[in-house]
N, CA, C, O and CB atoms as a CASP TS submission, in Angstrom:
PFRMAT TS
TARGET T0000
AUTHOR 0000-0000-0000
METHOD Language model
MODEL 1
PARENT N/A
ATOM      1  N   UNK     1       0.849  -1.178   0.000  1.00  0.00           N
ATOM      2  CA  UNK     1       0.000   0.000   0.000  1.00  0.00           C
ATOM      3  C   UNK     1       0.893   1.238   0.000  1.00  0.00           C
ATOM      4  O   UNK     1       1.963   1.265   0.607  1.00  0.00           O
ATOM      5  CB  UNK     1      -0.965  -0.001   1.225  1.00  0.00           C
ATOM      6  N   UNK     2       0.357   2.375  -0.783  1.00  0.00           N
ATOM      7  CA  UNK     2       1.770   3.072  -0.594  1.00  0.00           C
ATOM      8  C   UNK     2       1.090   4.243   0.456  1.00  0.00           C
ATOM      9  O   UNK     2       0.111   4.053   1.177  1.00  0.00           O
ATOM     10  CB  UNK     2       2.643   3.774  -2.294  1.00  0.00           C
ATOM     11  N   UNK     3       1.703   5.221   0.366  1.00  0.00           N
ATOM     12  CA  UNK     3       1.822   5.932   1.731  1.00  0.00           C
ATOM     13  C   UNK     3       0.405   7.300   1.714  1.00  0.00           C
ATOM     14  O   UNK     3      -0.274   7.669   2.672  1.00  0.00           O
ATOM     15  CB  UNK     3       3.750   6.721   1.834  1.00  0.00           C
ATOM     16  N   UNK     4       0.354   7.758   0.338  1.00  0.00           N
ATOM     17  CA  UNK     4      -1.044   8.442  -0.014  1.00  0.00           C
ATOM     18  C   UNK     4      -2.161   8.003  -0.015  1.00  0.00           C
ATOM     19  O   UNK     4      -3.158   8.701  -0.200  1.00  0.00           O
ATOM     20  CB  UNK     4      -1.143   8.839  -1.017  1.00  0.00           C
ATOM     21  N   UNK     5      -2.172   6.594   0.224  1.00  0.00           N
ATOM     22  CA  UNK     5      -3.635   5.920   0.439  1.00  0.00           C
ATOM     23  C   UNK     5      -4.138   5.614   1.835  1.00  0.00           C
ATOM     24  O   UNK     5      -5.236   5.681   2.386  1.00  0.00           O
ATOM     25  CB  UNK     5      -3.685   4.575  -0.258  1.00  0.00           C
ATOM     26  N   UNK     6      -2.700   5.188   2.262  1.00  0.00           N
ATOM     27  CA  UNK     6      -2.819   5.255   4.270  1.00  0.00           C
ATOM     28  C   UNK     6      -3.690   6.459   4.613  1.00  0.00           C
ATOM     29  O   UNK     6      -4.702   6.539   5.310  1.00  0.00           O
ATOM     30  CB  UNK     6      -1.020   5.636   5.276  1.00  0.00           C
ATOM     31  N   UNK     7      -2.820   7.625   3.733  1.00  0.00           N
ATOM     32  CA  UNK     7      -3.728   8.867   3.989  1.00  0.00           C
ATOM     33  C   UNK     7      -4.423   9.486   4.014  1.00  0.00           C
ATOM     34  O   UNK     7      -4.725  10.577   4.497  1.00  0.00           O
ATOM     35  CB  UNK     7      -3.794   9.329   3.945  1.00  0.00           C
ATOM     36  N   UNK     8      -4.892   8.490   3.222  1.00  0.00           N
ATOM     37  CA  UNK     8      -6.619   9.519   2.528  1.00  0.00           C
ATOM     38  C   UNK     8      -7.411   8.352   3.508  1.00  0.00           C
ATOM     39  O   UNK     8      -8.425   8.721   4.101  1.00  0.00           O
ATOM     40  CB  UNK     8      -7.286   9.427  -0.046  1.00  0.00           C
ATOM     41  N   UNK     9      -7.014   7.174   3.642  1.00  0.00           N
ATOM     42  CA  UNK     9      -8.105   6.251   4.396  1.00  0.00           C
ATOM     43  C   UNK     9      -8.228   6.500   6.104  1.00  0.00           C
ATOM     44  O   UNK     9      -8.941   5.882   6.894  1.00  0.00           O
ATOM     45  CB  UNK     9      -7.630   4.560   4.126  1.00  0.00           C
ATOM     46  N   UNK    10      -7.118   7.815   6.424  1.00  0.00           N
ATOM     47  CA  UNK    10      -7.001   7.800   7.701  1.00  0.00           C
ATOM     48  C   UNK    10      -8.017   9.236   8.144  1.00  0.00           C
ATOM     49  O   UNK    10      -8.453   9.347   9.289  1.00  0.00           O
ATOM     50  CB  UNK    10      -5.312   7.802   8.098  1.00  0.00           C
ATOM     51  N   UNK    11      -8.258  10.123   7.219  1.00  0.00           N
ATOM     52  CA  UNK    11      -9.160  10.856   7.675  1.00  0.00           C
ATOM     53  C   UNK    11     -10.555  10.805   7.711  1.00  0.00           C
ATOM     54  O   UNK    11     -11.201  10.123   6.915  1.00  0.00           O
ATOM     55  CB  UNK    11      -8.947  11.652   7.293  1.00  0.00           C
ATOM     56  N   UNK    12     -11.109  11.562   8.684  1.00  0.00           N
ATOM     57  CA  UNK    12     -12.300  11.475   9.181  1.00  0.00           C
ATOM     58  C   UNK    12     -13.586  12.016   7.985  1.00  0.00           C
ATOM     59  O   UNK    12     -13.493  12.374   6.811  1.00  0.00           O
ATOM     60  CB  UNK    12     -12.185  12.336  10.549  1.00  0.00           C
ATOM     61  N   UNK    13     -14.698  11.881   8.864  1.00  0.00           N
ATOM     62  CA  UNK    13     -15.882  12.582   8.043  1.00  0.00           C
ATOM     63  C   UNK    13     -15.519  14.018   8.715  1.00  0.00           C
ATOM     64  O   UNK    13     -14.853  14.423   9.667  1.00  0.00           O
ATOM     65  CB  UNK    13     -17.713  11.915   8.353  1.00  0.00           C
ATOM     66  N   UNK    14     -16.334  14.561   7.678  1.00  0.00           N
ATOM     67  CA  UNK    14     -16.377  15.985   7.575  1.00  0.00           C
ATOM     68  C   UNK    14     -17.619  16.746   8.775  1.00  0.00           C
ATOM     69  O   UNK    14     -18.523  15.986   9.122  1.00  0.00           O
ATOM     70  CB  UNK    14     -16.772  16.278   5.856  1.00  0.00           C
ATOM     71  N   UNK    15     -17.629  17.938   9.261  1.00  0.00           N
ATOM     72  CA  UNK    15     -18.622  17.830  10.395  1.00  0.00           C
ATOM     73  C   UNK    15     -19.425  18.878   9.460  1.00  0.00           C
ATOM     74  O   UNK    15     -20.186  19.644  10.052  1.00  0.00           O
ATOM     75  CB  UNK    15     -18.118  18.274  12.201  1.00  0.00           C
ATOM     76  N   UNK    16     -19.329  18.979   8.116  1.00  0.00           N
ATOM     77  CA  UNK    16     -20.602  20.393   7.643  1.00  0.00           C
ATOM     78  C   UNK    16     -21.869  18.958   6.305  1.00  0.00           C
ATOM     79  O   UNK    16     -21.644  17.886   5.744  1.00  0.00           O
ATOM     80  CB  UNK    16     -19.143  22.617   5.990  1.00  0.00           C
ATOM     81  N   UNK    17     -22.968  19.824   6.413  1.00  0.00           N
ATOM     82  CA  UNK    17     -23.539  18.874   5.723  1.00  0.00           C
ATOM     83  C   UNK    17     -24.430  20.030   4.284  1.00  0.00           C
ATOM     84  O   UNK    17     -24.514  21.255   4.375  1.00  0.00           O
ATOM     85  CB  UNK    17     -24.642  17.830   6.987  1.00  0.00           C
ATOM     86  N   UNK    18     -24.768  19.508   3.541  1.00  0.00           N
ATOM     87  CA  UNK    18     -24.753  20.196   2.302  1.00  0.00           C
ATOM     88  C   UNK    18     -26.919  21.176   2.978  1.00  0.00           C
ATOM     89  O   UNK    18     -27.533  20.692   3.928  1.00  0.00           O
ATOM     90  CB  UNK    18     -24.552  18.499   0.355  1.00  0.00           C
ATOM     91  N   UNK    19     -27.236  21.886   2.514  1.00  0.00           N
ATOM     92  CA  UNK    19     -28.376  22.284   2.602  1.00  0.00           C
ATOM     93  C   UNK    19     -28.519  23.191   1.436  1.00  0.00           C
ATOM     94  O   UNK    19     -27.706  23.457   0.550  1.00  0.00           O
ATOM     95  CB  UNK    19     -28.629  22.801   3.852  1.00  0.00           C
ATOM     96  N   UNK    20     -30.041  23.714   1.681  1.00  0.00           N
ATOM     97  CA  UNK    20     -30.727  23.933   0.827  1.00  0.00           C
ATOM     98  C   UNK    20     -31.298  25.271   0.927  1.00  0.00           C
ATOM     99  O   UNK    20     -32.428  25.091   1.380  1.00  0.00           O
ATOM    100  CB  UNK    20     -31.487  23.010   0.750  1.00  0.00           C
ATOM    101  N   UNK    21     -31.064  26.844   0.696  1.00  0.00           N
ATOM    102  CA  UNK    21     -31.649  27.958   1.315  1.00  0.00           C
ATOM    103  C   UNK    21     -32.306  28.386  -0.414  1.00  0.00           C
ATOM    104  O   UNK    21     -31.900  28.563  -1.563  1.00  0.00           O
ATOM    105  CB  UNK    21     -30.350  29.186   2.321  1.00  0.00           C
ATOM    106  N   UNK    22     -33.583  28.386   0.403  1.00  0.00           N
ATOM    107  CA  UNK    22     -35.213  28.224  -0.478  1.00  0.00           C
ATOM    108  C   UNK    22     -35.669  30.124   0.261  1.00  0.00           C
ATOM    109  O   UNK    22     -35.718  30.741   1.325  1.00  0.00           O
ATOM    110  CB  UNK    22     -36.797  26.169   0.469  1.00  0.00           C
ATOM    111  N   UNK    23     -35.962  30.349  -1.618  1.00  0.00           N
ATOM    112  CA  UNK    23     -36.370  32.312  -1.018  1.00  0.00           C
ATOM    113  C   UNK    23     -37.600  31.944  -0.620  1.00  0.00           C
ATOM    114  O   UNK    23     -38.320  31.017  -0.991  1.00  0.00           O
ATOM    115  CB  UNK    23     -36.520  33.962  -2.386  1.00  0.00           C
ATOM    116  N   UNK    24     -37.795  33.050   0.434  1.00  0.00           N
ATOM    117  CA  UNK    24     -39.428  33.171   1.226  1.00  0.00           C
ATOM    118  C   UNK    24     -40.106  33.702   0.318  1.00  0.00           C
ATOM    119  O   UNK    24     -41.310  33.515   0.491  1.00  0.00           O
ATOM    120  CB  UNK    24     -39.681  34.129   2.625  1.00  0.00           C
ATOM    121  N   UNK    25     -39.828  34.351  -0.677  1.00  0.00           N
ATOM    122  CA  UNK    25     -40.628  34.928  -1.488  1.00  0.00           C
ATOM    123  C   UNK    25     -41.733  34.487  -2.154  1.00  0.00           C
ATOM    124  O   UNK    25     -42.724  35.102  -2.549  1.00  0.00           O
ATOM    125  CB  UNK    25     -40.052  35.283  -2.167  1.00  0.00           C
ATOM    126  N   UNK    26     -41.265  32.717  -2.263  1.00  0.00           N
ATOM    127  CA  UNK    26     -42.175  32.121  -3.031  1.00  0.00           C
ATOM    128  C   UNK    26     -41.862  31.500  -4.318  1.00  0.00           C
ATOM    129  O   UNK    26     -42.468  30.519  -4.749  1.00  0.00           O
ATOM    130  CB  UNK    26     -43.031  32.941  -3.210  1.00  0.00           C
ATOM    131  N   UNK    27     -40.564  32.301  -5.138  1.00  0.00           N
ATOM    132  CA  UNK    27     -40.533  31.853  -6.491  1.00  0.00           C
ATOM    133  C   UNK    27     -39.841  30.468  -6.637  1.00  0.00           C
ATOM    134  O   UNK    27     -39.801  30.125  -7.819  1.00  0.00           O
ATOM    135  CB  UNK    27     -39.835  32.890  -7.337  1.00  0.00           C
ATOM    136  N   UNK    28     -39.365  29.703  -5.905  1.00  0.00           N
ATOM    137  CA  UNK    28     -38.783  28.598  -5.967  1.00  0.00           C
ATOM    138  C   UNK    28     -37.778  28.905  -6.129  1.00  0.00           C
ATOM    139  O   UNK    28     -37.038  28.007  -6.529  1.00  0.00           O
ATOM    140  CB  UNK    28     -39.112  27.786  -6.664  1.00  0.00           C
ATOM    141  N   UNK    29     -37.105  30.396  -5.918  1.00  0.00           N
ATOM    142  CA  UNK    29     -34.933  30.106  -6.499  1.00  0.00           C
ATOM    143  C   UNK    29     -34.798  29.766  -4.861  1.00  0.00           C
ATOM    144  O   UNK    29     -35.320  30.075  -3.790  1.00  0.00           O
ATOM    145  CB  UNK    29     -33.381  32.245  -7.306  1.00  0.00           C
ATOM    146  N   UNK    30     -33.726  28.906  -5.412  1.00  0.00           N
ATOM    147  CA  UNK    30     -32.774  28.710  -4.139  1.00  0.00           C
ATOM    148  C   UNK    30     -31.503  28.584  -4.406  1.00  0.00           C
ATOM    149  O   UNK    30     -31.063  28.440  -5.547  1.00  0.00           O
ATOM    150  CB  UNK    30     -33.044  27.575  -3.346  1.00  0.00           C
ATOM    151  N   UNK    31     -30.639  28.640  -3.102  1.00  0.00           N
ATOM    152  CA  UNK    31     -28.972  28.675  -3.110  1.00  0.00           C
ATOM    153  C   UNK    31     -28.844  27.134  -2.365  1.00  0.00           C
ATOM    154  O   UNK    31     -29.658  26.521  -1.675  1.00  0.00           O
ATOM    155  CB  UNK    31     -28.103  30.252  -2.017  1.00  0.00           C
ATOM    156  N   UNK    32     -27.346  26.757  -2.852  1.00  0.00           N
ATOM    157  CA  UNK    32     -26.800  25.568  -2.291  1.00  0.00           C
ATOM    158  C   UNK    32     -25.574  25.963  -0.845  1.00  0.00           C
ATOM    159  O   UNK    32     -24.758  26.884  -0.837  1.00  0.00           O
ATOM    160  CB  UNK    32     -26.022  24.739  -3.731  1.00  0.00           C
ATOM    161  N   UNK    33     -25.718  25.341  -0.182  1.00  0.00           N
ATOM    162  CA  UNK    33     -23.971  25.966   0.682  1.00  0.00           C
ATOM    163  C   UNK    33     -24.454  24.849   1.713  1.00  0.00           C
ATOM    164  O   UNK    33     -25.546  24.352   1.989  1.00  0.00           O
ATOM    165  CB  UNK    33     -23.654  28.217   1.575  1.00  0.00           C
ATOM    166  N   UNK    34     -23.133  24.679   2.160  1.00  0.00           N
ATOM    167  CA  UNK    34     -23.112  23.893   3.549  1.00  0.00           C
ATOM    168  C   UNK    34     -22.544  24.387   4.879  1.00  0.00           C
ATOM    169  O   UNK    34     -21.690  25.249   5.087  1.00  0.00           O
ATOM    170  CB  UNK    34     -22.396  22.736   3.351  1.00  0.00           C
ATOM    171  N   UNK    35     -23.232  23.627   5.722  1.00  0.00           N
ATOM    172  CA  UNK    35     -23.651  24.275   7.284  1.00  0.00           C
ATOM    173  C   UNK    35     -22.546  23.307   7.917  1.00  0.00           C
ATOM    174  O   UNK    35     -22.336  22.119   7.671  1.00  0.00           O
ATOM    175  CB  UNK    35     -25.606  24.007   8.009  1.00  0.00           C
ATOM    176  N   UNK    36     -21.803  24.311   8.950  1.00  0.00           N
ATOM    177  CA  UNK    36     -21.555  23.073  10.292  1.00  0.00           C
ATOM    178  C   UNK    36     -22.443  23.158  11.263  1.00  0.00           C
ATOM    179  O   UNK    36     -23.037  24.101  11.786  1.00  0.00           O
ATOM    180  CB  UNK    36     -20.168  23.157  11.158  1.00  0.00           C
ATOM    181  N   UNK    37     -22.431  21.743  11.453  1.00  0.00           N
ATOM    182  CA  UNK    37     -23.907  21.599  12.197  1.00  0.00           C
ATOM    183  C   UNK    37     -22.989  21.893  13.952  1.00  0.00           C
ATOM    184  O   UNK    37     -23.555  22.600  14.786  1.00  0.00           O
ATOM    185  CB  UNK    37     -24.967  19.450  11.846  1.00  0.00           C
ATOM    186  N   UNK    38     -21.908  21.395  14.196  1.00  0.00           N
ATOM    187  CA  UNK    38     -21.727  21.710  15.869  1.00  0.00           C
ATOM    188  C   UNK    38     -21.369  23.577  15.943  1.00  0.00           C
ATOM    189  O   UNK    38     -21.572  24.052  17.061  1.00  0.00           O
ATOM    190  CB  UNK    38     -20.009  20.538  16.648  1.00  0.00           C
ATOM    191  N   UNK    39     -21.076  24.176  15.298  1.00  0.00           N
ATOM    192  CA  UNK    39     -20.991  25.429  15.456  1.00  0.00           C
ATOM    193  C   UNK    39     -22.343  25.932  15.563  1.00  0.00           C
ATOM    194  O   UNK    39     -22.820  26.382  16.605  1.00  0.00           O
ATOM    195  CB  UNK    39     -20.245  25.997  14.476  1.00  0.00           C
ATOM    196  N   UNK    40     -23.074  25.825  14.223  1.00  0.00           N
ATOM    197  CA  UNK    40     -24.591  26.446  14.349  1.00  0.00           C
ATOM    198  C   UNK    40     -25.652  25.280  14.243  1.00  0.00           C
ATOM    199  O   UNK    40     -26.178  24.675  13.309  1.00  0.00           O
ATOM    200  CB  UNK    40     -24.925  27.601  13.064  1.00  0.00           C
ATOM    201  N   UNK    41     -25.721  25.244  15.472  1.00  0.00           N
ATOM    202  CA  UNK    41     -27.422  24.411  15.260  1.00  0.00           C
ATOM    203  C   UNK    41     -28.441  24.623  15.082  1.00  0.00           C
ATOM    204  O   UNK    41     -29.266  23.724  14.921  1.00  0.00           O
ATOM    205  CB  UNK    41     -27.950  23.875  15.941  1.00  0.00           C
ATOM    206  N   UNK    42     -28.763  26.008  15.046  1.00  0.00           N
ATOM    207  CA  UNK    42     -29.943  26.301  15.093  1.00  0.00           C
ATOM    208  C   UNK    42     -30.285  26.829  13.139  1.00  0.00           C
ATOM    209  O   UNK    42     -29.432  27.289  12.380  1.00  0.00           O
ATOM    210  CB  UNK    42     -30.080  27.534  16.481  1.00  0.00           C
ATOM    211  N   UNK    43     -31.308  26.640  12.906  1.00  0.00           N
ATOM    212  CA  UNK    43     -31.738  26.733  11.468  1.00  0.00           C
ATOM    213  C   UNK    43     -31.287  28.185  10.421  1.00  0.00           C
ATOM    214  O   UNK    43     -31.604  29.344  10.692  1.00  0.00           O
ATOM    215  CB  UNK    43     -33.385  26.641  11.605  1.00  0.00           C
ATOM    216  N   UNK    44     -30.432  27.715   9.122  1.00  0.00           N
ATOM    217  CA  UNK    44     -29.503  28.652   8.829  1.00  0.00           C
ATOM    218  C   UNK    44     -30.778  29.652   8.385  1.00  0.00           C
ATOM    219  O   UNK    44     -31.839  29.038   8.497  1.00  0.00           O
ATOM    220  CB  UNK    44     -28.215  28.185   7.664  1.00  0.00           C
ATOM    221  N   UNK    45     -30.972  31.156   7.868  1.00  0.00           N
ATOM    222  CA  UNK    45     -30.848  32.053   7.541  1.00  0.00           C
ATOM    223  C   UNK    45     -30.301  33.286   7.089  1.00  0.00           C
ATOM    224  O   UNK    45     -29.744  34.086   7.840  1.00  0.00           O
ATOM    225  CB  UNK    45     -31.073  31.968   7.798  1.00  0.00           C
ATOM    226  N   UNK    46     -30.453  33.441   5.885  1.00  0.00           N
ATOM    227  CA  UNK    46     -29.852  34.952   5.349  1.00  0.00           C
ATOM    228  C   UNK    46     -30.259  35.740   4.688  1.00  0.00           C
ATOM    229  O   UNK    46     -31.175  35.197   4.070  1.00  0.00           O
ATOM    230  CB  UNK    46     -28.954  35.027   4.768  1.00  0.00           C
ATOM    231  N   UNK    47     -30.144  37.079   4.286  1.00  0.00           N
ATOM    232  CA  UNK    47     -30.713  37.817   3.240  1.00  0.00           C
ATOM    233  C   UNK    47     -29.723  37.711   2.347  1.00  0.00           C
ATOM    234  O   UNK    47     -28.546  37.926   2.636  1.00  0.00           O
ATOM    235  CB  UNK    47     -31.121  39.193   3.520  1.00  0.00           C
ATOM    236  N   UNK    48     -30.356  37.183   0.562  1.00  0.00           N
ATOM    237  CA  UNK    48     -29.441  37.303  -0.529  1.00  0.00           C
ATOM    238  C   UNK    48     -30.387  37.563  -1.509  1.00  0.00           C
ATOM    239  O   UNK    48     -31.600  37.545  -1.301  1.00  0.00           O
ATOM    240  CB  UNK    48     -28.507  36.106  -0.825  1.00  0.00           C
ATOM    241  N   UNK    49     -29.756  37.852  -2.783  1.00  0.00           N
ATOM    242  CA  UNK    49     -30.385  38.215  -3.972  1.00  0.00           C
ATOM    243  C   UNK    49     -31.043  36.729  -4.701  1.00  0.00           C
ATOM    244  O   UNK    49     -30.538  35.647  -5.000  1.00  0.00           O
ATOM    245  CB  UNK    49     -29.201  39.036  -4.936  1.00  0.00           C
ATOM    246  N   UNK    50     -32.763  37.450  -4.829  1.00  0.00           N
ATOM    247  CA  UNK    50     -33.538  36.477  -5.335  1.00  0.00           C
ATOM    248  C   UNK    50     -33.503  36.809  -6.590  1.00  0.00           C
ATOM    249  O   UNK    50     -34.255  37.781  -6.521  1.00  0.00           O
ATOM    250  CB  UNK    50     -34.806  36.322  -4.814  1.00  0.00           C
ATOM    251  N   UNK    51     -33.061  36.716  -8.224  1.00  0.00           N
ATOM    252  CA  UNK    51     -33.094  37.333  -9.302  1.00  0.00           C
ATOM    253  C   UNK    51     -34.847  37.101  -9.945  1.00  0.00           C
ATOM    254  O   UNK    51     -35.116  37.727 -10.970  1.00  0.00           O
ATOM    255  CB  UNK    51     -31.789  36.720 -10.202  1.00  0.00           C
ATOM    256  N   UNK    52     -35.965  36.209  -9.311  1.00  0.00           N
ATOM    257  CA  UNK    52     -36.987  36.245  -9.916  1.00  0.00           C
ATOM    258  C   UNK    52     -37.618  37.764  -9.638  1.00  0.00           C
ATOM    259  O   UNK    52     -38.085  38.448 -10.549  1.00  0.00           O
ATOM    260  CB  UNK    52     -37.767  35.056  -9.518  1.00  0.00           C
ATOM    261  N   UNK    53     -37.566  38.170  -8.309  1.00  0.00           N
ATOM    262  CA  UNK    53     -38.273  39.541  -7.904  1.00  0.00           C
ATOM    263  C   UNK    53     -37.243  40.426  -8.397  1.00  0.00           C
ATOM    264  O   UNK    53     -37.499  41.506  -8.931  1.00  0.00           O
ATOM    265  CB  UNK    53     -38.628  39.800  -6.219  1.00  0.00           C
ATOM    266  N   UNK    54     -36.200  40.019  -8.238  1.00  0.00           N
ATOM    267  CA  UNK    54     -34.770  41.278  -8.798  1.00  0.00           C
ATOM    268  C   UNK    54     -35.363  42.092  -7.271  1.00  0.00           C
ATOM    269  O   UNK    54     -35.979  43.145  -7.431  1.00  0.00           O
ATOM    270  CB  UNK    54     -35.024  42.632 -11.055  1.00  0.00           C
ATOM    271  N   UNK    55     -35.175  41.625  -5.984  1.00  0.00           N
ATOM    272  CA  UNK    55     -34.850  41.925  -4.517  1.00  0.00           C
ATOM    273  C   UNK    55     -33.840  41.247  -3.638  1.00  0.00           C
ATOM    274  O   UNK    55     -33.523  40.058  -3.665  1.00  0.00           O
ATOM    275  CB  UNK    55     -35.943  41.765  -3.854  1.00  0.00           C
ATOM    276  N   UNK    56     -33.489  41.981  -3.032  1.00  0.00           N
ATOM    277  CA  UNK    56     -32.997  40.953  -1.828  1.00  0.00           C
ATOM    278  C   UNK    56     -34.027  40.610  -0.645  1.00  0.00           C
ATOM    279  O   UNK    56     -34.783  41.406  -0.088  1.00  0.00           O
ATOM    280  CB  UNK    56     -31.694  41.618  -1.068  1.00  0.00           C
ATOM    281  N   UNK    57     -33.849  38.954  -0.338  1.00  0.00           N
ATOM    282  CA  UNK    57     -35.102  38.741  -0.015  1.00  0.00           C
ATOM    283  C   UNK    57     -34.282  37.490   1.093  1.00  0.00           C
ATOM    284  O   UNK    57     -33.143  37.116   0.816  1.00  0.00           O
ATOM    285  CB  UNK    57     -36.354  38.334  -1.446  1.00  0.00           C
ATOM    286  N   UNK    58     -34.852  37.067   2.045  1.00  0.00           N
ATOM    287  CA  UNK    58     -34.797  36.246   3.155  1.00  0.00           C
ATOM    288  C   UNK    58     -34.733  34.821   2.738  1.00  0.00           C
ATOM    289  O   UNK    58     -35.525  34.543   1.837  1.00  0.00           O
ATOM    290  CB  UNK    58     -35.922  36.495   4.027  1.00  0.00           C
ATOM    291  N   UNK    59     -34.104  34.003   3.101  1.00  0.00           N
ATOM    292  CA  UNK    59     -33.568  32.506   2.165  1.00  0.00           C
ATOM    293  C   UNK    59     -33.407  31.663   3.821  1.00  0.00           C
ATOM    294  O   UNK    59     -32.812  32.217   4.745  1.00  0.00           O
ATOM    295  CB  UNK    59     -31.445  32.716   0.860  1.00  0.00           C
ATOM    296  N   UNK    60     -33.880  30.635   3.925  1.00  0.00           N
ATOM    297  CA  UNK    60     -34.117  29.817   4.845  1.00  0.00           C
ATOM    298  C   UNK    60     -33.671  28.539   4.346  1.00  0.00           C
ATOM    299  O   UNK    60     -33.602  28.263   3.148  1.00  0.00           O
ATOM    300  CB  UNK    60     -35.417  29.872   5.249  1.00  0.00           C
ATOM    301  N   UNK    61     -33.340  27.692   5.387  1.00  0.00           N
ATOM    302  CA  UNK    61     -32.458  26.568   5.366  1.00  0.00           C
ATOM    303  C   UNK    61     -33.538  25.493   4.951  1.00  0.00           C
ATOM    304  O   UNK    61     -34.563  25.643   5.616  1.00  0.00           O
ATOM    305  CB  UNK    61     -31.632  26.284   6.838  1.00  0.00           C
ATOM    306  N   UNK    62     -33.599  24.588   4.163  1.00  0.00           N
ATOM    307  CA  UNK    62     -34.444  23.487   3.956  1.00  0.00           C
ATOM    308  C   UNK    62     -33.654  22.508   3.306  1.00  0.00           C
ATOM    309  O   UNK    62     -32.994  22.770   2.301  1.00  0.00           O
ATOM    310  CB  UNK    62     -35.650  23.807   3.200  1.00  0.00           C
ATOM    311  N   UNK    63     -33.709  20.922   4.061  1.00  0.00           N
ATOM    312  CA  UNK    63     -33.158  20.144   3.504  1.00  0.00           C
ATOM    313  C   UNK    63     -33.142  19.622   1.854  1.00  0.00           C
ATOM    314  O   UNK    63     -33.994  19.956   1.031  1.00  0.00           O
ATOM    315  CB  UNK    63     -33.431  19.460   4.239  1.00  0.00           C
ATOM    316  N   UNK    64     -32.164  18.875   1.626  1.00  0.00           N
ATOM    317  CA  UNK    64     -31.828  18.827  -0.066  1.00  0.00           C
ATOM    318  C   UNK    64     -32.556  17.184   0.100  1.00  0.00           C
ATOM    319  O   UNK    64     -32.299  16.241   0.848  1.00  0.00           O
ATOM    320  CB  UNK    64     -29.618  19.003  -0.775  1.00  0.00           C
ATOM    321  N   UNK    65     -33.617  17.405  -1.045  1.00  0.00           N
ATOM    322  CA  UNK    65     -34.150  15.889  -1.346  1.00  0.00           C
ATOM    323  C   UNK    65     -33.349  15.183  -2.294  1.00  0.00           C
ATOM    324  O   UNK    65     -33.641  14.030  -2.611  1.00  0.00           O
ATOM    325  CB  UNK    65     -35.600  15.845  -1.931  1.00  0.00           C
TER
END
């Protein structure tokens, strides 16, 4: 076995998980990004640009099906 595979098989999982921020607006755009879940547990939120209204508009965390 050579010595770059020891290495890659020796690290861990990752502690962020992929989500889903869906505009409140309604139009169905959403953004992709991932969360660490032990830093922030509590449900992500942000204001970013929705290009259907052409606003910036409130984007909430919802899981990726």
């Amino acid at each position: 076995m050579n010595p770059t595979a020891a290495f890659q098989m020796a690290r861990g999982k990752g502690k962020t998980i992929p989500i889903k921020l869906l505009s409140t607006a309604g139009t169905g755009y959403f953004y992709t990004a991932r969360r660490n879940v032990t830093r922030t547990p509590e449900k992500f939120k942000m204001v970013k640009f929705d290009p259907v209204v052409r606003q910036r508009v409130l984007f909430t965390e919802h899981k990726i099906k």
